[in-house]
C-alpha positions as CSV (number, residue, x, y, z in Angstrom):
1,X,-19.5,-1.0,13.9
2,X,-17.1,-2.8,16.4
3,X,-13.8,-4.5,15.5
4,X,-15.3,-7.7,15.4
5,X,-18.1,-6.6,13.0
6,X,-15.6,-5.1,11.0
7,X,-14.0,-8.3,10.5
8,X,-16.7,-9.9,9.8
9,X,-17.9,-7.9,7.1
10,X,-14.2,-7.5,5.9
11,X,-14.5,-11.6,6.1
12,X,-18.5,-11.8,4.2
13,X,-16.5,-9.8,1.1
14,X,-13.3,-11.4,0.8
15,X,-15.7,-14.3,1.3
16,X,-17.4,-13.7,-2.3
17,X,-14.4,-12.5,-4.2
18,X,-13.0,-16.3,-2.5
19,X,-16.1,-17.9,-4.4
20,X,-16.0,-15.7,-7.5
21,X,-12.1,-17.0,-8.0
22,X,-13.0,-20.5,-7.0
23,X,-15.6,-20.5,-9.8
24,X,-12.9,-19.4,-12.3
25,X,-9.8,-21.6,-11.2
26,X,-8.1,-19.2,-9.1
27,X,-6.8,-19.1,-6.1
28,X,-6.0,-22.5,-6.0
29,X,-3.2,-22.3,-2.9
30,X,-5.9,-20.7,-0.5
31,X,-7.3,-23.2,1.6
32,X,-10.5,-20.5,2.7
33,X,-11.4,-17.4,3.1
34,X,-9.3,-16.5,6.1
35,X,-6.2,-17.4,4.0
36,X,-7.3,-15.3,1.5
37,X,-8.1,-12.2,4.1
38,X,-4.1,-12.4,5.3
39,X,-3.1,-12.7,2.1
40,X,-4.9,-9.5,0.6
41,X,-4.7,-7.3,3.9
42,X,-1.8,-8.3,6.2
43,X,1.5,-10.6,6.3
44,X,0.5,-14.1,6.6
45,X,3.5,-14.3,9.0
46,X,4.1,-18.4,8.0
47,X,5.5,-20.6,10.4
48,X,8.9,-22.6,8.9
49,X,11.6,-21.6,7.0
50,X,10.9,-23.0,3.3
51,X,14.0,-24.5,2.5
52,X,15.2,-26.0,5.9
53,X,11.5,-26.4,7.6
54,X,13.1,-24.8,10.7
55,X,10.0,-23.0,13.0
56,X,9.6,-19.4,12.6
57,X,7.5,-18.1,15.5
58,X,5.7,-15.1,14.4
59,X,7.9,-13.0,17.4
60,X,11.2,-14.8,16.0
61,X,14.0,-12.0,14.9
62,X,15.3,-14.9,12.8
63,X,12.3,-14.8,9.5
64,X,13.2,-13.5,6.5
65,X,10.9,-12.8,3.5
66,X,10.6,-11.2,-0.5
67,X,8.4,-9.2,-1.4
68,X,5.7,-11.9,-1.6
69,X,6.4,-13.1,1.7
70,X,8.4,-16.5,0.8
71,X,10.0,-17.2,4.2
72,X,13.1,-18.5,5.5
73,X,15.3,-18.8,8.4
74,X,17.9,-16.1,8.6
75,X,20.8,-18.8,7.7
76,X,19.1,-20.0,4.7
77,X,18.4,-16.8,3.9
78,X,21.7,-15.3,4.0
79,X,23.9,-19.4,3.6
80,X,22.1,-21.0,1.2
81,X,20.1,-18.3,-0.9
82,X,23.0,-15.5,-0.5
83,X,19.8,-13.0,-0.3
84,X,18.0,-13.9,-3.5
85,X,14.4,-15.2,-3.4
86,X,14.5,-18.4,-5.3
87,X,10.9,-18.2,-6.2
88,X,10.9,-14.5,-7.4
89,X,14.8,-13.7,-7.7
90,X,13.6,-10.7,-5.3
91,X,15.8,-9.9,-2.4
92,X,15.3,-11.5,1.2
93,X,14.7,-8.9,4.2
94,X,13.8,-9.3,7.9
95,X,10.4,-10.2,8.2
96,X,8.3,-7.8,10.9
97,X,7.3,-9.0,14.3
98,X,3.7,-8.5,14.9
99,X,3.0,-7.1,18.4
100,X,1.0,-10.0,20.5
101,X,-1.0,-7.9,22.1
102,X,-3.4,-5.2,20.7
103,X,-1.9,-1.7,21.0
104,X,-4.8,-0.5,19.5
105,X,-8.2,-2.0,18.4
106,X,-8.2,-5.0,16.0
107,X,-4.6,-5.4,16.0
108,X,-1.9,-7.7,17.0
109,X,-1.7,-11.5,16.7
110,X,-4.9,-11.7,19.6
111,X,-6.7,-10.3,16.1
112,X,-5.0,-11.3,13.1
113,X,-3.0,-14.1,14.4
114,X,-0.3,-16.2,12.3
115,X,-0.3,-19.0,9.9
116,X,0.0,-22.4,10.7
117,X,0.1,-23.7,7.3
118,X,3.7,-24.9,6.6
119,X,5.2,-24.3,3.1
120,X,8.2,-26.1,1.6
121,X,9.8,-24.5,-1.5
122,X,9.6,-26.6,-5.0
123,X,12.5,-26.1,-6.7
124,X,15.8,-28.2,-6.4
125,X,18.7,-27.4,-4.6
126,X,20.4,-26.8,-8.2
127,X,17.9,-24.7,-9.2
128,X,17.9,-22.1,-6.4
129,X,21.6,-22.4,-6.3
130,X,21.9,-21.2,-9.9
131,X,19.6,-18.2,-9.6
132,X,21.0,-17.1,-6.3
133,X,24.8,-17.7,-8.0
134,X,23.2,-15.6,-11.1
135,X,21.7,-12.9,-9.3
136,X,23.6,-12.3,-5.5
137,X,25.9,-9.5,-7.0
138,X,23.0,-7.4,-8.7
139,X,21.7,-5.4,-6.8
140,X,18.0,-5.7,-5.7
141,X,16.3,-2.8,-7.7
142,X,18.4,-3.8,-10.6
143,X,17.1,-7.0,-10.9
């Protein structure tokens, strides 16, 4: 079996569990089953900074994530949210660059490449100012 059958039947399964959680109400936020493959195997790598909508290239040094992969642009990251995930409360690290080119088989964005669905964060300006105020000086495996 060949990378690209791999993927396939990697894709065929996530493919049923896709329509198994459809059936029930869940995963509502993935659009289809490739979504759903980067969200269960891989970084999504998504392309703009939630608060700010800046572009973040997936070979940008300038993404920062949590733990569930919100993203934002390193000034927003470190400016606005002072390091707290306003979504989670988690803490806000670089996000990895995935190599373009496949080092070895089935990897790299030529295989797995990035997002292009943008994401915009929903809570107010007041509201992700008082958790980051609440939680910047605790330390992220206190929290």
């Amino acid at each position: 079996m060949g990378p690209s059958d791999t993927r396939d039947y990697e894709l065929a399964i996530v493919q049923r569990k896709f329509e198994a959680a459809r059936s029930t109400g869940g995963f509502d936020a993935l659009a289809n089953r490739e979504e759903l493959l980067h969200s269960t195997s891989m970084l999504t790598l998504h392309p703009n900074c939630e608060i700010c909508d800046a572009d973040l290239p997936p070979e940008t040094d300038q993404a920062r994530i949590c733990t569930y992969e919100c993203t934002y642009c390193a000034s927003c990251a470190e400016a606005v949210l002072k390091g707290v995930c306003p979504n989670c409360g988690g803490n806000i690290v670089p996000r990895p660059i995935r190599p373009k080119g496949a080092w070895r088989s089935g990897t790299g964005l030529e295989n797995h490449p990035a997002s292009t669905t943008r994401r915009h964060n929903k809570y107010s300006v007041e509201d992700r100012k008082a958790l980051s105020d609440k939680l910047k000086d605790t330390p992220a495996q206190d929290r």
